[in-house]
Steps between C-alpha positions, in 0.01 A plus 500: 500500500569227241704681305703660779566181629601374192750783418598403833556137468711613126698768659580205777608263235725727280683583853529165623685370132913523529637789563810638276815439682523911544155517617520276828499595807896408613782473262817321541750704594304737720704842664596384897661688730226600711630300814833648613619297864822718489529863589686717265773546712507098599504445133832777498643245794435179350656630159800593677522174688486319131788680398709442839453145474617481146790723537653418861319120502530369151423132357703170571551207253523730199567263201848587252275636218273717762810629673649602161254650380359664768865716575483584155189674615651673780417282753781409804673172598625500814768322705206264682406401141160705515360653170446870608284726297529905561175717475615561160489247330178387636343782408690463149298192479199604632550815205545271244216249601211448216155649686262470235564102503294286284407143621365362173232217476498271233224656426539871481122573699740373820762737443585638862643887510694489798533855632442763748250391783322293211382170680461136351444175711674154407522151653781402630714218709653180552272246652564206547134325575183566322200547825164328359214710644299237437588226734748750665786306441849563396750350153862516342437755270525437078587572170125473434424772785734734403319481138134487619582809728631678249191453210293561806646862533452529130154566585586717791424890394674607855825302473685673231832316535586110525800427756574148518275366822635164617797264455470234268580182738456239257782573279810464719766605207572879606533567109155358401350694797609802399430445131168371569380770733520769231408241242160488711483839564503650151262192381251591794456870418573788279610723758797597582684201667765502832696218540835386656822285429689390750829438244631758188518194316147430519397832432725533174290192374119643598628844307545265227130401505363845590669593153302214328177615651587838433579437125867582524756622776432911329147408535536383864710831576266739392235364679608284798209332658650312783719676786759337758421484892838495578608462927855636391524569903503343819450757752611621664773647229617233365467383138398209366750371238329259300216742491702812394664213190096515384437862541796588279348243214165629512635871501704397198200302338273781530297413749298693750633400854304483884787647704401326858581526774349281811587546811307427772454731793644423824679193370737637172374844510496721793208432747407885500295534159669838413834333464330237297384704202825663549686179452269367226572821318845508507555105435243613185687795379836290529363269303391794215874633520583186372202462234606893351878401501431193279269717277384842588081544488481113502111436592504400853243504778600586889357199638523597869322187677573563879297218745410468859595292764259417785748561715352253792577187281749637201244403223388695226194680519392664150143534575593730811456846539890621477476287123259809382696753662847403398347495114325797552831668587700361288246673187562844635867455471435361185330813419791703645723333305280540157580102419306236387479287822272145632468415821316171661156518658180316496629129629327364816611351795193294480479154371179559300262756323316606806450804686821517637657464140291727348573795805876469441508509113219750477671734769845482392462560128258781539789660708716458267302571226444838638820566551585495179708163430547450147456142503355284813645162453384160667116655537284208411470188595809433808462371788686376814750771447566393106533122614193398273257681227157436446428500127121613620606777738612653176161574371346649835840695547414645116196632678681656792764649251214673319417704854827560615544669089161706588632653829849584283276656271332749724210698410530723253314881577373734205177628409304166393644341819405748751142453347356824589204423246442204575438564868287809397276307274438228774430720789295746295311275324381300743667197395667366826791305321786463246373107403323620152740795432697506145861553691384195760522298185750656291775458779365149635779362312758747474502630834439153715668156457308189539685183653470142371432310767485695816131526612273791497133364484265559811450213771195398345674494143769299660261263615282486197854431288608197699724630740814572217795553688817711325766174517235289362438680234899534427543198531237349207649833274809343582419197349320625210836730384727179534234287297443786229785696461800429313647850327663482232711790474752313413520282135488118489804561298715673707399262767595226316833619411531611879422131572790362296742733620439483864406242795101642515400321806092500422353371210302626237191373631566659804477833394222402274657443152 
């Protein structure tokens, strides 16, 4: 019996080291598609309602340079001074459209292949406050925050994508911000980065820096590791013009660009969620005309971020029910479509991580998870409807991204998983359970996923361990990645000749140099 046990406790150990990346149990970029809220021939309606809109509807406010461009394309201005785009040309742009899109990491492990019903999850937003779980309290949110949230999903296996979380409210130039936010970003992580610039000029000076990072501007081409959220329309239909001045730089700078789009149901997009995702769609798709007319193939991402209205008061409700749905069937169009597309789900109408915060995210990603969106923005850490993040929220959302990627993983069936055998030998033999089989511990780890700090011990265990509770233990993890970890992806050099080139807003010793 010793020596069983023993082989046992080895066999135990040797499955309980690291697995290989290939060997664990979920993958980034899991198949979706699973989950489809639209009939086929609702799907065959709402495409056909995309089209209408952009061909009878068209966009407002085009600028000089989008109008131009856009007729050389194909695309109609008419009398009313609306930007018109026929079904062919949108479907010339959606031919032409990259699908196998790349978003690099600094470091190429993060490398995101965007494609098919291939599903990643990413943070996301633009908060304003930081909410303190501790003393359940509420701040201006900082350059600091937007740093320390970012090196906190560093260590994040489940969030394979930074996007820019919160606005930096102690820098009031607009210029600094915007320089500072990506500065932070790309410091905080080695993933791939999203940011935004609210002025071309800006933008034109950050490429600058993302070449010095990068090694050179060819460098930074080939491998472009931060992407532009880019709100080049206010629905409904009508373009945004300093917005559509940045798209066109980051198109011609070689950079990846978030095509968004968000309305909000019942308030600038139709009340009825069908003509939502219709509107979404087609403001989205205008927006891609544009992006293939300035550069055919251009990388681009459908970001199609419809919200809800609670339609008793008018306010935004992201943790609500309709939030999941309208992502979920904005994915299947996506798939329709055959584009690389985002959509926004996971934020909470709650004000803190607690039950009703982790119902919403958990409920609304997995929907759209399963449906099959490519990448679910603004799933960890938001809360009162994007109004504040919650740098600790991001590590017990990490755990909740790791289910909803199980359930898009399904289980797979062949002879080993059937386990014909295996039930033979234990009913035969008199053995009465699977706990001391060899395929209970060869798939213990690559079949199940183990969270970090959601509970599973017994009453008594509880008890026994002091009563740990999930924030609480989030909270001190919290503390101990902001004490601990600096990365340092990127050189002391290069930082140092970023510092005397630009206005860096934190110092050295603030990002631990």
């Amino acid at each position: 019996m010793a020596r069983r046990g023993g082989g046992r406790r080895s066999k135990l150990a040797v499955r309980s080291a690291p697995l290989e990346d290939n060997q664990k149990p979920i993958q980034a970029g899991e198949m979706g598609g699973q989950f489809k809220p639209f009939t086929e021939n609702d799907v065959t309606d709402v495409i056909q309602n995309i089209y209408r809109i952009l061909e009878e509807i068209g966009f407002s406010q085009a600028t000089p340079h989008c109008i131009e461009t856009c007729l050389a394309y194909g695309a109609k201005l008419g009398d009313d001074g609306r930007l018109r785009m026929p079904k062919e040309i949108v479907d010339r742009a959606i031919n032409e459209s990259e699908r196998n899109l790349i978003l690099f990491g600094q470091d190429p492990k993060h490398d995101l292949h965007v494609n098919g019903s291939r599903v990643y999850f990413a943070t996301g937003g633009a908060a304003v406050m930081i909410a303190n779980p501790e003393d359940k309290s509420y701040r201006d949110s900082t350059a600091q925050d937007l740093y320390n949230m970012a090196r906190i999903v560093d260590t994040c296996e489940n969030i394979h994508l930074f996007q820019r979380t919160c606005v930096l409210r102690d820098i009031e130039d607009n210029y600094a911000m915007d320089l500072n936010t990506t500065y932070n970003s790309v410091m905080g992580t080695s993933k791939h980065v999203g940011a935004s610039w609210t002025d071309k000029d800006h933008l034109e000076k950050t490429l600058k820096m993302l070449h010095m990072i990068a090694g050179s501007e060819e460098q930074w081409r080939e491998r472009p590791f931060v992407s532009q959220s880019n709100c080049f329309v206010v629905p409904p239909m009508k373009f945004a013009e300093e917005s559509l001045e940045c798209l066109r730089i980051a198109v011609e700078g070689g950079m990846p660009v978030l095509l968004l789009s968000a309305g909000q149901a019942g308030a600038t997009a139709p009340p009825c969620l069908a003509g939502t995702v219709s509107q979404a769609w087609a403001e989205c798709l205008g927006g891609l005309v544009y992006v293939n007319a300035i550069k055919p193939g251009a990388p681009a991402i459908l970001g199609t971020w419809p919200f809800v209205s609670d339609l008793r008061t008018g306010a935004m409700s992201g943790g609500s029910p309709e939030q999941g749905i309208l992502s979920a069937a904005c994915a299947q169009i996506g798939i329709y479509f055959d584009l690389p597309m985002g959509t926004g789900a996971g934020m909470s109408d709650s004000k803190l991580p607690d039950f009703q915060g982790g119902a919403e995210h958990a409920s609304n990603v997995a929907v759209s998870a399963l449906a099959g969106a490519n990448i679910i923005y603004e799933s960890a850490g938001m809360y009162a409807s994007l109004l504040s993040a919650c740098p600790e929220s991001i590590l017990l959302d990490n755990d909740s991204l790791g289910a909803c990627m199980r359930m898009v993983k399904g289980l797979p069936v062949n002879e080993k998983t059937l386990g014909f055998d295996v039930i033979k030998d234990v009913c035969l033999n008199s053995k009465g359970h699977y706990l001391g089989s060899d395929q209970t511990l060869d798939v213990m780890q690559s079949e199940y996923i183990y969270p970090d700090f959601y509970n599973r011990l017994s009453p008594g265990e509880w008890l026994d361990a002091g009563k740990p509770e999930a924030l609480k233990l989030a909270v001190n993890k919290t503390k101990e990645i902001l004490s601990n970890y600096f990365p340092k992806h990127i050189s002391d050099e290069i930082d140092d000749e970023i510092r005397k080139t630009f206005p860096i807003h934190l110092k050295k010793s603030d990002i631990g140099r």
